[in-house]
N, CA, C and O atoms as a GROMACS GRO file, in nm:
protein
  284
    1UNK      N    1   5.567   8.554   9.300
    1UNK     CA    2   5.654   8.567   9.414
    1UNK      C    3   5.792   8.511   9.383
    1UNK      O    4   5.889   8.553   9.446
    2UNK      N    5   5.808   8.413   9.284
    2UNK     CA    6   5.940   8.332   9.265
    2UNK      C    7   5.993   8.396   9.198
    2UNK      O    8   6.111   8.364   9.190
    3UNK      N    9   5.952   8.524   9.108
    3UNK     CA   10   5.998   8.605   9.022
    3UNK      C   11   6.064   8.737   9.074
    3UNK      O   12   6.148   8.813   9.026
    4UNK      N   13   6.001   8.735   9.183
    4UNK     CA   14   6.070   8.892   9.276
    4UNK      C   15   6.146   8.838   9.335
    4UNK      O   16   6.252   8.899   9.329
    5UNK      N   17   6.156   8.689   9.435
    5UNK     CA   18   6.264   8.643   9.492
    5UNK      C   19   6.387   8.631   9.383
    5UNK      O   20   6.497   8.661   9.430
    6UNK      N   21   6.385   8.594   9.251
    6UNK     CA   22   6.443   8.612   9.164
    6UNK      C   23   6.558   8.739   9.180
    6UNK      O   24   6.680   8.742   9.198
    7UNK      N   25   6.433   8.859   9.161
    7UNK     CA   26   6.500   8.941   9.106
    7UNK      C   27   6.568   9.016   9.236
    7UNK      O   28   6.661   9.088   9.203
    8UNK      N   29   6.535   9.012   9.398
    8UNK     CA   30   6.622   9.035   9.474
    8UNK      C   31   6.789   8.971   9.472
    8UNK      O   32   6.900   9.016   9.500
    9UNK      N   33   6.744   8.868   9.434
    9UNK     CA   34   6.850   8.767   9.442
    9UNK      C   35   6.986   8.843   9.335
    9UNK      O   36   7.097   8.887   9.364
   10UNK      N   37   6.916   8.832   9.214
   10UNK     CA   38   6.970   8.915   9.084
   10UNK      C   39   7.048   9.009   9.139
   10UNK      O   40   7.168   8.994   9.161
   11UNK      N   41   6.965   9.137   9.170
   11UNK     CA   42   6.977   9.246   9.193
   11UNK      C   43   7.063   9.263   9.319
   11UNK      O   44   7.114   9.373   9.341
   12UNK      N   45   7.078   9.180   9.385
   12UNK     CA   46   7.156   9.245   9.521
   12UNK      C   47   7.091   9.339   9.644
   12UNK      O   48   7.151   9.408   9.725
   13UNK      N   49   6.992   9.324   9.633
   13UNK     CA   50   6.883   9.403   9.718
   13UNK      C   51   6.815   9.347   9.820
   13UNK      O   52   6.804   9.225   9.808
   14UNK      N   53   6.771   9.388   9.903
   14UNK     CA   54   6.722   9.343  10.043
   14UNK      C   55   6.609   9.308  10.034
   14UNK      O   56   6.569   9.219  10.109
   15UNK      N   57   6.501   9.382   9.914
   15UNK     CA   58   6.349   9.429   9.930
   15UNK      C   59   6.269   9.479   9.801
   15UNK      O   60   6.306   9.594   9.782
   16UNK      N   61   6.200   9.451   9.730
   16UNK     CA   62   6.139   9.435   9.619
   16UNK      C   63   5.988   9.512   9.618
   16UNK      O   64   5.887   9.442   9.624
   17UNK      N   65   5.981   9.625   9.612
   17UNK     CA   66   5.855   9.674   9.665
   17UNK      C   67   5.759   9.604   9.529
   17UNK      O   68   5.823   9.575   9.428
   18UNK      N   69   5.619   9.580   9.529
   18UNK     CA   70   5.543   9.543   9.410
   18UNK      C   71   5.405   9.572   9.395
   18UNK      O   72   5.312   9.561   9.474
   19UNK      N   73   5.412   9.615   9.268
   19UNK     CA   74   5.222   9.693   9.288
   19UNK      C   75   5.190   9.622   9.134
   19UNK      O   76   5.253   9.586   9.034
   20UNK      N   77   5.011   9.628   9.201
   20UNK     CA   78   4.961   9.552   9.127
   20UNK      C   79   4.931   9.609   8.952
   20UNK      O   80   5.016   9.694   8.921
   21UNK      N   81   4.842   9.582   8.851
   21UNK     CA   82   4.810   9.640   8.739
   21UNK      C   83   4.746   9.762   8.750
   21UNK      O   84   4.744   9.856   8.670
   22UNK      N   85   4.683   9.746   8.884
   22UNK     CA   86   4.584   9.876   8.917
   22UNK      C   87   4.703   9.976   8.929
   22UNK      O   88   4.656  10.087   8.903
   23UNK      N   89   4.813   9.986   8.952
   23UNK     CA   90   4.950  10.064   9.017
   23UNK      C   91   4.913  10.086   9.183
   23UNK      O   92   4.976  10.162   9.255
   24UNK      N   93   4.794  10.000   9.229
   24UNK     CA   94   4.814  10.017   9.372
   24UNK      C   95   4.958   9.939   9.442
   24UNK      O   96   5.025   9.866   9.369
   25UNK      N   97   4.990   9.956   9.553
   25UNK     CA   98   5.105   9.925   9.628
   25UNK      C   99   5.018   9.745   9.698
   25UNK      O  100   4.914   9.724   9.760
   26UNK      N  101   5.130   9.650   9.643
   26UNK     CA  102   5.057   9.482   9.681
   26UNK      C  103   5.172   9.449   9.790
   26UNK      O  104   5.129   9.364   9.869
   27UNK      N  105   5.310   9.490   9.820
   27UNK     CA  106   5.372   9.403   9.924
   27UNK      C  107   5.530   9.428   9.892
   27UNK      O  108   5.566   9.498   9.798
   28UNK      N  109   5.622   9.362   9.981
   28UNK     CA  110   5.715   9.409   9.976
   28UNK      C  111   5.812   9.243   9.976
   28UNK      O  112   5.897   9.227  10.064
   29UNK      N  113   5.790   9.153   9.891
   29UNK     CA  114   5.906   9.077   9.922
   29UNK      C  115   6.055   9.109  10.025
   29UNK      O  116   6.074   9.231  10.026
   30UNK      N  117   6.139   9.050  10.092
   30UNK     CA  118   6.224   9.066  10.138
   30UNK      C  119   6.352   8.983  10.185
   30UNK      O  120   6.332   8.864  10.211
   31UNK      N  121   6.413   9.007  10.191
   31UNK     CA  122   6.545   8.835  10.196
   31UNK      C  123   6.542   8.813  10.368
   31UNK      O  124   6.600   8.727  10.433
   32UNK      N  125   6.467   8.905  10.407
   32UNK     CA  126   6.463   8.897  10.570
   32UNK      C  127   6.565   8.942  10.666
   32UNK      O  128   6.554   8.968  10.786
   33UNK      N  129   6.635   8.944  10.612
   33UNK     CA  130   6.794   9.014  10.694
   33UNK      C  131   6.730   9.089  10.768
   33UNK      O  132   6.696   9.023  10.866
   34UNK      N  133   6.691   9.203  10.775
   34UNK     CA  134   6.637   9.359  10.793
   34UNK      C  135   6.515   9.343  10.733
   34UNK      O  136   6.485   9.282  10.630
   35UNK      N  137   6.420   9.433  10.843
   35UNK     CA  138   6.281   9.432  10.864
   35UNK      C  139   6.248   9.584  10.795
   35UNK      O  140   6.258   9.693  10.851
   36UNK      N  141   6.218   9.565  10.694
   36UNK     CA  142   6.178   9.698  10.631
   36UNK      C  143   6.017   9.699  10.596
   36UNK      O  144   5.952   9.625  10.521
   37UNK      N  145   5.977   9.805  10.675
   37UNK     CA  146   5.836   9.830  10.625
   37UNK      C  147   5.797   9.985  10.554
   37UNK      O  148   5.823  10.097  10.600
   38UNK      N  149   5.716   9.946  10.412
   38UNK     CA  150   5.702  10.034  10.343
   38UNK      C  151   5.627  10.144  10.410
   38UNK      O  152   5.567  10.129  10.516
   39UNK      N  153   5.632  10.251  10.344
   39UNK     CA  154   5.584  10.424  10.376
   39UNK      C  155   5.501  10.477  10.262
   39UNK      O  156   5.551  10.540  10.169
   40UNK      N  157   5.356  10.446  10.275
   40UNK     CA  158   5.239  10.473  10.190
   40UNK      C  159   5.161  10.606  10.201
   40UNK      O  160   5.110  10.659  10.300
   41UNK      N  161   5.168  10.653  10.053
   41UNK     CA  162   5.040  10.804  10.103
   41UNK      C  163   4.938  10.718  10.015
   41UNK      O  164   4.976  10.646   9.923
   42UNK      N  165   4.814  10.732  10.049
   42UNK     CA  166   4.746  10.675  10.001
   42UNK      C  167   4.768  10.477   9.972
   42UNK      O  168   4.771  10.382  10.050
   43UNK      N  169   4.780  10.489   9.805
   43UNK     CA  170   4.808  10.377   9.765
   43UNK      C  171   4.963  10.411   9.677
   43UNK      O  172   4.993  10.344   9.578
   44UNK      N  173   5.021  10.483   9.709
   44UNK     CA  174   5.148  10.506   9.617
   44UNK      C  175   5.273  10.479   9.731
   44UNK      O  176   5.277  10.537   9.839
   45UNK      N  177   5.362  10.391   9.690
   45UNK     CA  178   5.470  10.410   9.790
   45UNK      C  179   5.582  10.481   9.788
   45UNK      O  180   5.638  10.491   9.679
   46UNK      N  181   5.635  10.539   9.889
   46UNK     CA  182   5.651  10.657   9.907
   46UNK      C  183   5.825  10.625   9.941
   46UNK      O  184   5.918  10.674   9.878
   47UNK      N  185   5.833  10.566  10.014
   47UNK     CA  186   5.966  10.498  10.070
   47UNK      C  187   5.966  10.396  10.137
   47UNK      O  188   5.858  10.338  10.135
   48UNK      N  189   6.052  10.344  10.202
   48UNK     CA  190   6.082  10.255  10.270
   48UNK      C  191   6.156  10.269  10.398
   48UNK      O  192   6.252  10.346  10.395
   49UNK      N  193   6.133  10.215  10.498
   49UNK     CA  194   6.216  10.255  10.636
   49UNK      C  195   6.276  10.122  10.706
   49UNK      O  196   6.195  10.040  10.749
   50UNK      N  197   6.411  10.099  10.718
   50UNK     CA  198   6.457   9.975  10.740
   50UNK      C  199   6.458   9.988  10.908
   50UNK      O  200   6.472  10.091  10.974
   51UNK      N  201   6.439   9.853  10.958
   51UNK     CA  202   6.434   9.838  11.107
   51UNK      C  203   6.547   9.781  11.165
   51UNK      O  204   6.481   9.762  11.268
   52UNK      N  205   6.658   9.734  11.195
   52UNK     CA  206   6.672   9.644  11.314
   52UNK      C  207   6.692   9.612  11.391
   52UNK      O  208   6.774   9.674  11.458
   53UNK      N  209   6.650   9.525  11.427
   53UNK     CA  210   6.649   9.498  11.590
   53UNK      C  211   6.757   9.561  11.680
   53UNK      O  212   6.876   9.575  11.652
   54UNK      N  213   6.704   9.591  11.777
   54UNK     CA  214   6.835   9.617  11.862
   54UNK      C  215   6.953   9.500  11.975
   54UNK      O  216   7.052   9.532  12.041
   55UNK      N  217   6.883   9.357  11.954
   55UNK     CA  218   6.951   9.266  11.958
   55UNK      C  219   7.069   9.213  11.875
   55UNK      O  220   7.159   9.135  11.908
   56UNK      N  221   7.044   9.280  11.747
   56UNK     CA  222   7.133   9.238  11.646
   56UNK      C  223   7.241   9.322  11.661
   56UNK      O  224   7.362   9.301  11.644
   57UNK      N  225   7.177   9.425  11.696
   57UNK     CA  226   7.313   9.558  11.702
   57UNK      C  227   7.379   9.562  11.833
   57UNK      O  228   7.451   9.658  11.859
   58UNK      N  229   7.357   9.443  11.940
   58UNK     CA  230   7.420   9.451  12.082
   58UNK      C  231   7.370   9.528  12.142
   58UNK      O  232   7.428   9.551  12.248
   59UNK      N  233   7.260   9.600  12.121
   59UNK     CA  234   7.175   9.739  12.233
   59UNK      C  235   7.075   9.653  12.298
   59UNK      O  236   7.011   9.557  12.256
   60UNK      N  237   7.078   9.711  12.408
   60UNK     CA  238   6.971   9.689  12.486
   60UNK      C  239   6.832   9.762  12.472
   60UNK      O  240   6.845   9.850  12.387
   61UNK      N  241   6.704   9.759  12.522
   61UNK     CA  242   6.597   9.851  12.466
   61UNK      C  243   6.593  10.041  12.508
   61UNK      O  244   6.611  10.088  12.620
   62UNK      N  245   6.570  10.104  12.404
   62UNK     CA  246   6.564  10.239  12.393
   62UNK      C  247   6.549  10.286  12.531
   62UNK      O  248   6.611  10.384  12.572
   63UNK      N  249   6.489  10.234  12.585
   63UNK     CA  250   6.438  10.286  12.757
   63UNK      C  251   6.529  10.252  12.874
   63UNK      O  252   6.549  10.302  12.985
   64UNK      N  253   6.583  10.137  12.799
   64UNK     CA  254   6.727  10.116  12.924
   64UNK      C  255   6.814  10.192  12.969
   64UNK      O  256   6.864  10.254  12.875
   65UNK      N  257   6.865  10.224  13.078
   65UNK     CA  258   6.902  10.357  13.095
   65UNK      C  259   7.095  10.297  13.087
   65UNK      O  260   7.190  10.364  13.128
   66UNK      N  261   7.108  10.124  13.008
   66UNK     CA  262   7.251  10.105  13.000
   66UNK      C  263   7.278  10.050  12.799
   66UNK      O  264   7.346   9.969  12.737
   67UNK      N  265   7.172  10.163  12.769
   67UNK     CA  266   7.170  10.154  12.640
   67UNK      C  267   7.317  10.136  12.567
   67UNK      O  268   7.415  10.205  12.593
   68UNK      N  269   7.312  10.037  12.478
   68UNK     CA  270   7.467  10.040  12.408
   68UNK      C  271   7.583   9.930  12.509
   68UNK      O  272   7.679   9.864  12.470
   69UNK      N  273   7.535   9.945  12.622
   69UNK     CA  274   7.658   9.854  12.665
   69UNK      C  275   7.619   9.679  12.683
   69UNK      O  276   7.510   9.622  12.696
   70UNK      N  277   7.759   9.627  12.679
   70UNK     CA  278   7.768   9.485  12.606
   70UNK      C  279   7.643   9.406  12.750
   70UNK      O  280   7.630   9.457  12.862
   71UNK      N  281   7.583   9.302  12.711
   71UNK     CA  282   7.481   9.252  12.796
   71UNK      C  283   7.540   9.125  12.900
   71UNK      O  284   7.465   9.070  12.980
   0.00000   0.00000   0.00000
């Protein structure tokens, strides 16, 4: 794990996908900023889909009908 935190760090990257010897898919280190959860067929990963919050972005929730405006 100190080795992928490493290499995010290195690398400039948000998210470190990592699979094991088997080449199955083991986890996704992340610097936490942004909530990214991986996109699996099977055991192969496929992509990644970043989340965030809509607090961070000043929105209110999807269903609010005053979506986008300041709170």
């Amino acid at each position: 794990m100190l080795d992928a935190a490493r290499k995010i760090t290195g690398l400039g990257v948000g998210a470190l996908p990592i699979r094991g010897s088997d080449e199955r898919f083991k986890g996704v280190p992340t610097d936490h900023k942004v909530r990214r959860l991986p996109v699996i067929a099977g055991h192969i990963l496929i992509g990644m889909v970043a989340r965030v919050p809509a607090a961070r972005e000043g929105l209110r929730s999807p269903l609010s009908p005053h979506r986008g405006e300041p709170h």
